[in-house]
N, CA, C and O of each residue as an XYZ file, in Angstrom:
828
protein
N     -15.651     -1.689     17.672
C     -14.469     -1.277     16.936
C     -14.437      0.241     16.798
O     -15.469      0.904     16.904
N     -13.184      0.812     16.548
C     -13.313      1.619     16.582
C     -14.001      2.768     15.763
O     -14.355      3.848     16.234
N     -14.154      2.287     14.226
C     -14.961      3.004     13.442
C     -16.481      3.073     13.753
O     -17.274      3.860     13.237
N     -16.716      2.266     14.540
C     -18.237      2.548     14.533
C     -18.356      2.849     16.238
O     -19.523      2.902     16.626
N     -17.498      3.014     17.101
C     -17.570      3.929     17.869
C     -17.278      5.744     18.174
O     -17.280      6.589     19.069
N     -16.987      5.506     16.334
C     -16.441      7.213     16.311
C     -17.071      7.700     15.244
O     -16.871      8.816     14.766
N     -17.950      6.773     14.787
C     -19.000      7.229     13.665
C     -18.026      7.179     12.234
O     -18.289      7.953     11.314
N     -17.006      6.310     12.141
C     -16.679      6.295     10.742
C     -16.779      5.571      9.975
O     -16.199      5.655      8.893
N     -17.589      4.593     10.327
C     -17.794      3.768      9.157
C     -18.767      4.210      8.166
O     -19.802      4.870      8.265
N     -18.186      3.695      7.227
C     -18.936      4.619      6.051
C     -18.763      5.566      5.500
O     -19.357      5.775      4.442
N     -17.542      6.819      6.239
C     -17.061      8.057      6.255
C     -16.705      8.126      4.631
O     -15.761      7.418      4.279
N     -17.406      8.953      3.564
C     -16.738      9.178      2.695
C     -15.207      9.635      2.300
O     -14.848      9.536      1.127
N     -14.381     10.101      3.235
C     -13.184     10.770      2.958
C     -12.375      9.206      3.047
O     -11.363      9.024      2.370
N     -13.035      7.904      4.119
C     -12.426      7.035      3.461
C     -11.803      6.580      2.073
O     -10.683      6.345      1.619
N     -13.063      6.580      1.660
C     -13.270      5.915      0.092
C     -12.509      7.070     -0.545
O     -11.524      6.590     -1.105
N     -12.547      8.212     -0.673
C     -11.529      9.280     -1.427
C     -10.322      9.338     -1.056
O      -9.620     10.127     -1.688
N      -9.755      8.647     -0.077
C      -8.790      8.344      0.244
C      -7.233      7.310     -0.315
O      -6.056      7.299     -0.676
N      -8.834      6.350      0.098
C      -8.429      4.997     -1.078
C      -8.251      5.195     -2.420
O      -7.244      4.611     -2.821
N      -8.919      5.871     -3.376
C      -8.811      5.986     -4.621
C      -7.782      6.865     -4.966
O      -7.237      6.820     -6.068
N      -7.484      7.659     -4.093
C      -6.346      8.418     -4.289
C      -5.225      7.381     -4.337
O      -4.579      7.183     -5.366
N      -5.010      6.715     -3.177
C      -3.807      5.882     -3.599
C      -3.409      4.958     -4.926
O      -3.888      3.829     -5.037
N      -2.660      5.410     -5.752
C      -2.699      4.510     -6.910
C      -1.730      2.987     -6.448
O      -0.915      2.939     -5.526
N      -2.065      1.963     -7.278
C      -1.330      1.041     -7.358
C      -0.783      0.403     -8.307
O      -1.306      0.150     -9.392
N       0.764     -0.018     -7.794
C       1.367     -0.011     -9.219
C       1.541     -1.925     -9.145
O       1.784     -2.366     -8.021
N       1.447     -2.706    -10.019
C       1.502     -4.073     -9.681
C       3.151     -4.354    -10.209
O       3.707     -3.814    -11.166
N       3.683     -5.304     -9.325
C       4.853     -5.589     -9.935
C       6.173     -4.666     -9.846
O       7.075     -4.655    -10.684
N       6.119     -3.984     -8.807
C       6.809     -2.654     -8.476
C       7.234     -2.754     -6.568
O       6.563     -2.593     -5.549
N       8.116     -2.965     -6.734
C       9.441     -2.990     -7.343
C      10.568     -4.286     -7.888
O      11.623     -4.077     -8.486
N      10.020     -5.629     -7.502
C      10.151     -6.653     -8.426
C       8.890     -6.957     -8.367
O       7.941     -6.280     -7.971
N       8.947     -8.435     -8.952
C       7.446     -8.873     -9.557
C       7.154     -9.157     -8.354
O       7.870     -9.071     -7.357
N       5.674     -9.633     -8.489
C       4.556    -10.214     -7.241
C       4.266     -8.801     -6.332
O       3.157     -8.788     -5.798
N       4.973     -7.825     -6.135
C       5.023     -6.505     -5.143
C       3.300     -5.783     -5.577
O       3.129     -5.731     -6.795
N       2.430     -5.405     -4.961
C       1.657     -4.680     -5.351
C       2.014     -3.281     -4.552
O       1.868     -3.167     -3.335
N       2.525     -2.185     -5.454
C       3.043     -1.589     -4.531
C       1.692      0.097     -4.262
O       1.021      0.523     -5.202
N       1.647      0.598     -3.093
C       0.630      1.686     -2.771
C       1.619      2.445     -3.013
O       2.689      2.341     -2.414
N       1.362      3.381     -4.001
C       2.023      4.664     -4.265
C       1.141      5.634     -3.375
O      -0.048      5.848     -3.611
N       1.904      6.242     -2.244
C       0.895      7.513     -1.838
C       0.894      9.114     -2.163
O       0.424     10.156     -1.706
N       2.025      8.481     -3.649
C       2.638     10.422     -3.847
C       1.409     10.921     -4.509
O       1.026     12.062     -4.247
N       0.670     10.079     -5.449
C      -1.063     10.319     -5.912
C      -1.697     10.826     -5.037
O      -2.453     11.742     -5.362
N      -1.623     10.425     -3.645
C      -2.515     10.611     -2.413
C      -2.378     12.120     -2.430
O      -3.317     12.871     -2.693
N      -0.775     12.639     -2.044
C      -0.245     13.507     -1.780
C      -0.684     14.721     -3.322
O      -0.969     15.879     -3.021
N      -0.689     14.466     -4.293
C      -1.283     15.203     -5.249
C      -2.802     16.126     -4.988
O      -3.116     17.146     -5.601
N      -3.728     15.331     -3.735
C      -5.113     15.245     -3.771
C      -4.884     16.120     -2.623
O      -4.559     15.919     -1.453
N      -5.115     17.009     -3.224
C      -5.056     18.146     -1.220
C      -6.116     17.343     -0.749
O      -5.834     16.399     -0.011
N      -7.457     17.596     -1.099
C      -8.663     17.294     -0.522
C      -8.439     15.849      0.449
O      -8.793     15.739      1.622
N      -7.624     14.594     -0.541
C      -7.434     13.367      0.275
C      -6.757     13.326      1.127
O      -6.932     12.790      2.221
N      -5.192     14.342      0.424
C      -4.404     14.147      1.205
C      -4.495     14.884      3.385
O      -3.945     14.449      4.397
N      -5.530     16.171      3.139
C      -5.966     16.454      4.105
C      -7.033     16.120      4.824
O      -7.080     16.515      5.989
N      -7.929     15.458      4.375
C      -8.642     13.965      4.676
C      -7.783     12.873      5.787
O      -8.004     12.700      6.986
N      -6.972     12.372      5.100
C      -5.863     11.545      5.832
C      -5.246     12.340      7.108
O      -5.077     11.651      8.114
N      -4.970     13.406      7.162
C      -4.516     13.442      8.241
C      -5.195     14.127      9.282
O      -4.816     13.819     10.412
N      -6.236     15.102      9.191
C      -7.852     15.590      9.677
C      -8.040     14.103     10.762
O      -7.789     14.183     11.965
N      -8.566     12.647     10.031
C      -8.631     11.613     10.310
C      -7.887     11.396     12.067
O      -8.402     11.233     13.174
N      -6.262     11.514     11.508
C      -5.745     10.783     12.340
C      -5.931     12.031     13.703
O      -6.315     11.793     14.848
N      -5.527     13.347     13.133
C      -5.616     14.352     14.201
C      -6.554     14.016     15.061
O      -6.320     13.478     16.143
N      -7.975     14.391     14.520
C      -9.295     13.900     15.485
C      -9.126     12.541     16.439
O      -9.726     12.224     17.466
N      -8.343     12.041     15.887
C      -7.999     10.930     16.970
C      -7.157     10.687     17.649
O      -7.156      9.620     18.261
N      -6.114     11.627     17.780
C      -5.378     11.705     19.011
C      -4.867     12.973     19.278
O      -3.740     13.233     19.700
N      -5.821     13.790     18.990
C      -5.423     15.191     19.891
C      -5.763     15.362     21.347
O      -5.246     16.190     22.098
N      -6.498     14.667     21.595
C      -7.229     14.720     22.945
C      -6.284     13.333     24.150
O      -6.639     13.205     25.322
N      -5.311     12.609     23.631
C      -4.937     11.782     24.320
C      -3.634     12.021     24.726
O      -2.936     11.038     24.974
N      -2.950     13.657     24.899
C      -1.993     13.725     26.050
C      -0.736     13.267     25.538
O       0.255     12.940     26.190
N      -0.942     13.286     23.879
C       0.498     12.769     22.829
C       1.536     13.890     22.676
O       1.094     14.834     22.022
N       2.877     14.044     23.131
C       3.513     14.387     23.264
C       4.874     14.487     22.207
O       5.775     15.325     22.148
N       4.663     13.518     21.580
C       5.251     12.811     20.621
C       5.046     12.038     19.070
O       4.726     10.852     19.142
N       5.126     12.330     18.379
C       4.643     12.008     17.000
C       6.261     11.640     16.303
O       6.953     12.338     15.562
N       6.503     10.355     16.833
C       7.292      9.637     15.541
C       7.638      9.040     14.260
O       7.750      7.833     14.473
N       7.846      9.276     13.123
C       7.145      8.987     12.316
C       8.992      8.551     11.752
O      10.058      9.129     11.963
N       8.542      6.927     10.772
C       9.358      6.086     10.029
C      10.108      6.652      9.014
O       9.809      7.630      8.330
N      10.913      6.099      8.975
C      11.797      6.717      7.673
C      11.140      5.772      6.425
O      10.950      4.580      6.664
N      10.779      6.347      5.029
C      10.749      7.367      5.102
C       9.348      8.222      4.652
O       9.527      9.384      4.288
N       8.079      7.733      4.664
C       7.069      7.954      4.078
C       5.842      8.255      5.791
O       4.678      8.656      5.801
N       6.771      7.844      7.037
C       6.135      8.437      7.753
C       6.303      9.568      7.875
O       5.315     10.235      8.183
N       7.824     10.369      7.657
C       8.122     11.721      7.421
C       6.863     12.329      6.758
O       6.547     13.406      7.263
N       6.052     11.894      5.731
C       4.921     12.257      5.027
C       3.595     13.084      5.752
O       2.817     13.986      5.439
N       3.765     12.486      6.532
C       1.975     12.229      7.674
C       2.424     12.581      9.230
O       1.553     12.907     10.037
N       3.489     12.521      9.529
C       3.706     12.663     11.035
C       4.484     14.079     11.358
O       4.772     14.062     12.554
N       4.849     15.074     10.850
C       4.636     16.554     10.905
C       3.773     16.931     10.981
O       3.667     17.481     12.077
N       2.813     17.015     10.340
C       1.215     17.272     10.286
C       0.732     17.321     11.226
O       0.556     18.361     11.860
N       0.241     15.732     11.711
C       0.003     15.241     12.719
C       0.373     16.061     13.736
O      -0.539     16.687     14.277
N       1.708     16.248     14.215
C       2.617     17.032     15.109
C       2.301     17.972     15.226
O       1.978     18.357     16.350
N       2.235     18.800     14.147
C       1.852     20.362     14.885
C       0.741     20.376     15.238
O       0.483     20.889     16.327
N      -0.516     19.696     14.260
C      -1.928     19.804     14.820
C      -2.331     19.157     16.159
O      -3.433     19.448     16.625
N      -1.537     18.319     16.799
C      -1.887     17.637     18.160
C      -1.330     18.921     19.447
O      -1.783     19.107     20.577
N      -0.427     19.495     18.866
C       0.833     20.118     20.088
C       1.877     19.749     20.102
O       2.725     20.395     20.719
N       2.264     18.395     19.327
C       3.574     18.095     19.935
C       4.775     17.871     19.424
O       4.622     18.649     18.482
N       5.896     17.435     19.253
C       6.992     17.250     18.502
C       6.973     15.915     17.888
O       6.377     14.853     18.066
N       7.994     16.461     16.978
C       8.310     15.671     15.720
C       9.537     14.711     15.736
O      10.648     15.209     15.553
N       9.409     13.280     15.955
C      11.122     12.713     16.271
C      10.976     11.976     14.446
O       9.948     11.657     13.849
N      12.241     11.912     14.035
C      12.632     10.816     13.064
C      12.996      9.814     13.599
O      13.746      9.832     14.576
N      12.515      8.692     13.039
C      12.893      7.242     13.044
C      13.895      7.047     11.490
O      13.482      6.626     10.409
N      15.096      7.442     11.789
C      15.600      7.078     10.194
C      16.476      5.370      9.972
O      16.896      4.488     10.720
N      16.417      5.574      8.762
C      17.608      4.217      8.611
C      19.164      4.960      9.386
O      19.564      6.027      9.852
N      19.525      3.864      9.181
C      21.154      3.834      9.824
C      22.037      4.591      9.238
O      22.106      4.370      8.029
N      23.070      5.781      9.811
C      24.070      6.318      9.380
C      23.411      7.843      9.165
O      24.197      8.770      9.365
N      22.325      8.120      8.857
C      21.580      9.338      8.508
C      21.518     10.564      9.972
O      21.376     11.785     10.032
N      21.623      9.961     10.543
C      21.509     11.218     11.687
C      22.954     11.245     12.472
O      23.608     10.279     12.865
N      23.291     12.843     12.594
C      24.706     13.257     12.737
C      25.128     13.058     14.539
O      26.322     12.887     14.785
N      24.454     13.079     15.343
C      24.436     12.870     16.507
C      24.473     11.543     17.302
O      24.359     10.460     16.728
N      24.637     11.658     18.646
C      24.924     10.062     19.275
C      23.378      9.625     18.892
O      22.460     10.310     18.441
N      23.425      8.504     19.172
C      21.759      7.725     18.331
C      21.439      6.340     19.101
O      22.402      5.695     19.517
N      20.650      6.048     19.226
C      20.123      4.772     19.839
C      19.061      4.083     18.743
O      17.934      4.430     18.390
N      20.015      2.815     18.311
C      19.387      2.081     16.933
C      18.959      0.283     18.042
O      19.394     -0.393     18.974
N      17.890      0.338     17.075
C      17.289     -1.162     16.874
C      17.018     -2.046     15.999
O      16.120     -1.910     15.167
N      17.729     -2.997     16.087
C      17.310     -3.846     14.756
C      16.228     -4.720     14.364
O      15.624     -5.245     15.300
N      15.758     -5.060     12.919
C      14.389     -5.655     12.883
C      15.095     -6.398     11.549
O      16.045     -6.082     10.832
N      14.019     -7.720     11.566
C      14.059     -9.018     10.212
C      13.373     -8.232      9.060
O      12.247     -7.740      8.990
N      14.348     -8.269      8.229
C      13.703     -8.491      6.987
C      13.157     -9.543      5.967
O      14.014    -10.374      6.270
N      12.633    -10.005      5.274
C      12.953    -11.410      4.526
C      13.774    -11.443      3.705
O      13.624    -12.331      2.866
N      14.632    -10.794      3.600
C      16.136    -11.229      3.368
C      17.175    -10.503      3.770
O      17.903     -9.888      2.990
N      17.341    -10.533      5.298
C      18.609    -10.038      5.828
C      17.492     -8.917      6.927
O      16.283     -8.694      6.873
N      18.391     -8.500      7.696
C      18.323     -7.277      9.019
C      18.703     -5.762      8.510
O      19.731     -5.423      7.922
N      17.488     -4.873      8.934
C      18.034     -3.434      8.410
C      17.927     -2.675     10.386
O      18.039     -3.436     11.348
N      17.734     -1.340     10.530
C      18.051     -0.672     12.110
C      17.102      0.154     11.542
O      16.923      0.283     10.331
N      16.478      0.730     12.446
C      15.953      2.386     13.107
C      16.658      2.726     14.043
O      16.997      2.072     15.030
N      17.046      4.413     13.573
C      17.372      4.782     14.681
C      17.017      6.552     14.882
O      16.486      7.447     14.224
N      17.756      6.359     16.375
C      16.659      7.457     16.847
C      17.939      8.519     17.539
O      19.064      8.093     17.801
N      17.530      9.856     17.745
C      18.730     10.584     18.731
C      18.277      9.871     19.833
O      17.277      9.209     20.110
N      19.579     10.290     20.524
C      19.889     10.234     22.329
C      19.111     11.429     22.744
O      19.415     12.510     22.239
N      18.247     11.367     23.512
C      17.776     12.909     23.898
C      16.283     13.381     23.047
O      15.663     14.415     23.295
N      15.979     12.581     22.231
C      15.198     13.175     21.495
C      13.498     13.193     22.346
O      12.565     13.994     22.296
N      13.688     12.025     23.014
C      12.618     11.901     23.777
C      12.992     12.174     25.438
O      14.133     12.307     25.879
N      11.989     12.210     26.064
C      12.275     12.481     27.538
C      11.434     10.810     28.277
O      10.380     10.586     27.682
N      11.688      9.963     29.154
C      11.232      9.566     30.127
C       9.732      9.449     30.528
O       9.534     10.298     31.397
N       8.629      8.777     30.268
C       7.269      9.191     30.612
C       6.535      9.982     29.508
O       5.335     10.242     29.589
N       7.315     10.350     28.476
C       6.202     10.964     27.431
C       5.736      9.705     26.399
O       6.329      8.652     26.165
N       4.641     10.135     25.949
C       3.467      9.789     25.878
C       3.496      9.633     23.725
O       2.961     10.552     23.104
N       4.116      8.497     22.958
C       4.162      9.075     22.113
C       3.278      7.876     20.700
O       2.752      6.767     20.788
N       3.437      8.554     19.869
C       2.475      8.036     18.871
C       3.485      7.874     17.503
O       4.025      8.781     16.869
N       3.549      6.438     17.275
C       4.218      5.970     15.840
C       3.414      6.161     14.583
O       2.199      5.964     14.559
N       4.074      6.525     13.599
C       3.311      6.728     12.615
C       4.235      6.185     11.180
O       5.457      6.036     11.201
N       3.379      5.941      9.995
C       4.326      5.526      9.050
C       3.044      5.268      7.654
O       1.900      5.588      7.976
N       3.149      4.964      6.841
C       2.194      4.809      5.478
C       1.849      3.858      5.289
O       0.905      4.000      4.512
N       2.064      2.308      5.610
C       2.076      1.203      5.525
C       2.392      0.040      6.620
O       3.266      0.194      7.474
N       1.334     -1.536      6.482
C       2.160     -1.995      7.535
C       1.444     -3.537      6.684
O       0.364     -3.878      6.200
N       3.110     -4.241      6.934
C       2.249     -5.412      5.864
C       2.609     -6.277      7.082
O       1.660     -6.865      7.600
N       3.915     -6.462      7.661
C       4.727     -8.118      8.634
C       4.446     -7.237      9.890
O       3.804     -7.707     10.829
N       5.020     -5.713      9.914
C       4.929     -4.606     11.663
C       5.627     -5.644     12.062
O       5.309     -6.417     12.965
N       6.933     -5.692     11.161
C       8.657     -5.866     11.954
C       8.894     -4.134     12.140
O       9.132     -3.765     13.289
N       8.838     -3.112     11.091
C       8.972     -2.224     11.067
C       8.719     -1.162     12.264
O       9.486     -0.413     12.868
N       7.272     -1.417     12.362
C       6.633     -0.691     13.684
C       6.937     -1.505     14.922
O       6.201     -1.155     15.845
N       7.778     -2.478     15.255
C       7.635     -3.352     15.853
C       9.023     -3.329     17.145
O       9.294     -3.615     18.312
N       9.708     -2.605     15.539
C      10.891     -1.986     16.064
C      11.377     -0.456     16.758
O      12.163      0.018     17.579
N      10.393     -0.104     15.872
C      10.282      1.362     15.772
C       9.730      1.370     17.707
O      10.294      2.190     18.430
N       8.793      0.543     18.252
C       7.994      0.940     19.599
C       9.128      0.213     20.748
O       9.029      0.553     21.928
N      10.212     -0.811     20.328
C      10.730     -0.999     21.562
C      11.827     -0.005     21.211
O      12.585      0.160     22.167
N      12.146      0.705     20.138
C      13.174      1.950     20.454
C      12.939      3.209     21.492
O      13.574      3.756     22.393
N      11.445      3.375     20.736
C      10.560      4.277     21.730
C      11.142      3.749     23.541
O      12.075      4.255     24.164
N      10.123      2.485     24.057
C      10.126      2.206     25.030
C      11.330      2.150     25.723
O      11.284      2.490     26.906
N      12.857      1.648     25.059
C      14.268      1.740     25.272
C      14.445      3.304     25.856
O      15.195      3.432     26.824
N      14.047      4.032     25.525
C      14.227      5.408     26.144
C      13.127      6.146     27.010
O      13.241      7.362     27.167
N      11.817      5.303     27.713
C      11.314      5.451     28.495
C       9.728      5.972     28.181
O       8.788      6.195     28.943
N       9.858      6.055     26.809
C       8.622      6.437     26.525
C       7.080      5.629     26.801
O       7.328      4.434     26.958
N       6.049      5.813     26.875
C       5.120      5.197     26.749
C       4.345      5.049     25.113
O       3.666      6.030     24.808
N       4.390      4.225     24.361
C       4.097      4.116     22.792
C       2.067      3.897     23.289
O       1.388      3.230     24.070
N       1.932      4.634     22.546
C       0.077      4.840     22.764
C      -0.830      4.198     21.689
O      -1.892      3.579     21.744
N       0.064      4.615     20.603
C      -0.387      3.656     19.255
C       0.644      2.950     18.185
O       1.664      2.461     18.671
N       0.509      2.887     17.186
C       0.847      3.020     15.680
C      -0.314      3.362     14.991
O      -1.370      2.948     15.468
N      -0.356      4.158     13.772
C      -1.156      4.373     12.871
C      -0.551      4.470     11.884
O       0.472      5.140     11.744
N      -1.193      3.699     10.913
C      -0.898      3.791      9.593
C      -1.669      3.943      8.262
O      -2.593      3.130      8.244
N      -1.617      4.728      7.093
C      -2.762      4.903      6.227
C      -3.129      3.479      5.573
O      -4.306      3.272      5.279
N      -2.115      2.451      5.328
C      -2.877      1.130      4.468
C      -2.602     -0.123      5.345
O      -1.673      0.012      6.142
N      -3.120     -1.083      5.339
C      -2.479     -2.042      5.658
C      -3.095     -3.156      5.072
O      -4.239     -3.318      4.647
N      -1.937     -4.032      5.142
C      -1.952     -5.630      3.386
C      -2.303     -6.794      3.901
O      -2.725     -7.064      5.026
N      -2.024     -7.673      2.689
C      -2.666     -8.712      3.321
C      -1.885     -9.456      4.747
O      -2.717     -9.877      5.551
N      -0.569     -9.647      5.115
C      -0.138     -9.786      6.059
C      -0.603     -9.397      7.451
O      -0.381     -9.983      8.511
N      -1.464     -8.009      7.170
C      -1.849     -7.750      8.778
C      -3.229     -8.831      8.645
O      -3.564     -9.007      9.816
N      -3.975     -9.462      7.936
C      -5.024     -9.685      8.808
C      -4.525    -11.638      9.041
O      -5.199    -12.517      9.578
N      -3.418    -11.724      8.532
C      -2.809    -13.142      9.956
C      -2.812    -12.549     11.193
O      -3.021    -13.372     12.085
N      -2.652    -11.388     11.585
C      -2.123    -10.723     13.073
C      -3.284     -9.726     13.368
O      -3.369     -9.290     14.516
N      -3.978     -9.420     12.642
C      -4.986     -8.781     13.303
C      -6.484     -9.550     13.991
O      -6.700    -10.688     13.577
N      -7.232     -9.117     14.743
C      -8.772     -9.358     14.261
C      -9.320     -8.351     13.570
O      -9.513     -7.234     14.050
N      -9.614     -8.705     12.352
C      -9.488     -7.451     11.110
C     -11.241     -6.815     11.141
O     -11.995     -7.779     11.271
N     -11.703     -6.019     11.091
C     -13.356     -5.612     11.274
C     -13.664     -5.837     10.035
O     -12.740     -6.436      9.484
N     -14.658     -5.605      9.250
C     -15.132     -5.398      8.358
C     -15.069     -3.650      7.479
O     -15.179     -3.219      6.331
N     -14.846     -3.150      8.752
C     -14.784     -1.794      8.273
C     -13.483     -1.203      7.591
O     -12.562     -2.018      7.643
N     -13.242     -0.349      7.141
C     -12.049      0.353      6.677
C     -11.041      0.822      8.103
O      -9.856      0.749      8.425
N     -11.912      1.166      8.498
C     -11.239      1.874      9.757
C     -11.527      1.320     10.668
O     -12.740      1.307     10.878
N     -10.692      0.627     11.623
C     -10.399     -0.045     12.796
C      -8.781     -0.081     13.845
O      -7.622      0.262     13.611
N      -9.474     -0.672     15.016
C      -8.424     -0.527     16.487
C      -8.292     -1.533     16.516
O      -9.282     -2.183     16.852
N      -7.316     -2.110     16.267
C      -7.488     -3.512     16.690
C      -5.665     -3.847     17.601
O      -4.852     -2.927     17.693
N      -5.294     -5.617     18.288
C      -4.322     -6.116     18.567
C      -3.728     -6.404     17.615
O      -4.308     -7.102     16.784
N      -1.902     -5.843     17.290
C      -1.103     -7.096     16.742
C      -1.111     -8.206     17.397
O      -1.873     -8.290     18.360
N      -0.309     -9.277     17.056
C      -0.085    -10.452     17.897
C       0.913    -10.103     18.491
O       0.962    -10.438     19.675
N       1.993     -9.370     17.963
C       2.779     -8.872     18.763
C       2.835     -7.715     19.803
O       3.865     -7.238     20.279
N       1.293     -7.268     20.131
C       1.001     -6.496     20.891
C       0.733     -5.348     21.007
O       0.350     -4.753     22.014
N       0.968     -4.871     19.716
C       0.838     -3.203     19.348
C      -0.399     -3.079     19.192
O      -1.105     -3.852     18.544
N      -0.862     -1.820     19.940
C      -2.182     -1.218     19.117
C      -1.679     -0.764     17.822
O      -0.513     -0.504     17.527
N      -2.778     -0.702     17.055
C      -2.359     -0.534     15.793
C      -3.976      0.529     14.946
O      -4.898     -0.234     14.660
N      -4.134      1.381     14.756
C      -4.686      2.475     13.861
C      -4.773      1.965     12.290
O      -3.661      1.976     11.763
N      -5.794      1.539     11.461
C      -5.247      1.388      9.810
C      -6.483      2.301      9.568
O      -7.555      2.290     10.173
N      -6.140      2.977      8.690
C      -7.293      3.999      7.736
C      -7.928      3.407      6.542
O      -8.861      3.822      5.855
N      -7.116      2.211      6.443
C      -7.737      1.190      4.991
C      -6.885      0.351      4.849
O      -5.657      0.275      4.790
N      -8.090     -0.525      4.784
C      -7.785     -2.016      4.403
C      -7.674     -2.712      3.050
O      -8.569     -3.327      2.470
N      -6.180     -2.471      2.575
C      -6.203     -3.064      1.310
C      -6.199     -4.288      0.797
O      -6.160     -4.511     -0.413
N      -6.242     -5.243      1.777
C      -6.279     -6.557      1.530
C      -7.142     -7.191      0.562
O      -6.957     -8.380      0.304
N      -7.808     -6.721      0.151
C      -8.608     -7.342     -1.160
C      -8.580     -7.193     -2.379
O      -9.226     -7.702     -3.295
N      -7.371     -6.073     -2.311
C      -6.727     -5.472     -3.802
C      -5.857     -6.793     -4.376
O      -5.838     -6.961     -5.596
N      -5.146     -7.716     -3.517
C      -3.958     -8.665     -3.958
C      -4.312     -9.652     -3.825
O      -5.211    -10.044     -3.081
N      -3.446    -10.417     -4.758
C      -3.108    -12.001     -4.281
C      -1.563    -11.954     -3.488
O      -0.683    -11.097     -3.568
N      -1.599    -12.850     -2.931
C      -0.596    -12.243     -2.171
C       0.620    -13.218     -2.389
O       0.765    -14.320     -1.860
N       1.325    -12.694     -3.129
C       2.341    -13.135     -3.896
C       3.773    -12.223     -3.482
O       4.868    -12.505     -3.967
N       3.574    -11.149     -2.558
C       4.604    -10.332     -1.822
C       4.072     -8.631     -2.113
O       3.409     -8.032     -2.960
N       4.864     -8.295     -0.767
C       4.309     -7.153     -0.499
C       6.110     -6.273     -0.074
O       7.230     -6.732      0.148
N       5.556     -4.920     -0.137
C       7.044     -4.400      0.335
C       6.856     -4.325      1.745
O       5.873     -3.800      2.268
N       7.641     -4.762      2.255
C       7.756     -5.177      3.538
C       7.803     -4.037      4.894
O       8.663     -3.167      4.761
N       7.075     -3.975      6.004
C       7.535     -2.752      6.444
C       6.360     -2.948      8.043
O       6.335     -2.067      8.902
């Protein structure tokens, strides 16, 4: 796996990571355990922890592209961007970007929302990397990589700082905090921590 092929298991900036994130239970209706990461974002030390992390792991792989979700990948995927070399695309909700746009739609559990992306924003053959704060169902990211691929890109990962109890139906989950693992739906997928043992899983915000 990948943490213990890159020497992170165990990595303290994990665990300071994690504690940075506060959690609020019951937010935003009941059963929600929701990861606040604006705490994270308070913690220079964590918050540059978190993205140190992801840099070291894909500066060296020819990423061209750093997409990041509306709207908490906006958070982590600038960063990312300048420290790799490469540009910055938005993935926003629908109606938000002023230009022609190429949208995709994804399930929610109750009803269909879009990502969408400019015309032009990407080129043909580049090489790019999804990013976002969370991943509980990765309808979200799921959507987000055949928008990518719709315009020719090659999608290299997803990474995300938490992921709930929903990913480990779809993952083979490690033991470690930090792991590479398959969706079922095929995505590589990056998590920096595994919160699954914080909940009962009574609902999650979806994403």
């Amino acid at each position: 796996m990948f943490a213990a092929e890159n020497g992170l298991r165990g990595d303290p900036r994990l665990q300071g990571i994690s504690k940075a994130i506060r959690v609020v239970p019951d937010f935003p209706i009941p059963g929600i355990m929701f990861q606040d990461i604006t705490t994270l974002l308070l913690d220079h030390k964590a918050f540059k922890d978190t993205v140190d992390i992801f840099v070291d792991r894909y500066r060296d792989m020819g990423i061209s592209v750093v997409a990041g979700i509306e709207a908490r990948g906006f958070v982590f995927g600038p960063s990312i961007a300048l420290a790799i070399g490469a540009k910055f695309v938005p993935l926003r909700k629908p109606n938000k970007l002023p230009g022609e746009v190429i949208s995709e739609a994804y399930v929610l559990e109750y009803g269909t929302d879009r990502l969408e992306m400019h015309v032009g924003a990407i080129e043909p053959g580049e090489r790019a990397l999804v990013i976002d704060d969370l991943v509980a169902t990765g309808g979200t990211l799921s959507a987000a990589v055949r928008l990518l691929e719709r315009m020719g890109a090659e999608v290299v990962e997803c990474a995300c700082v938490v992921g709930l109890p929903e990913v480990r139906v779809r993952l083979v989950v490690a033991s470690s905090l930090l792991h590479l693992c398959k969706m079922a739906l095929g995505l590589k997928l990056l998590l920096l921590l595994d919160k699954s043992s914080q909940f009962h899983i009574t609902g999650t915000t979806q994403t």
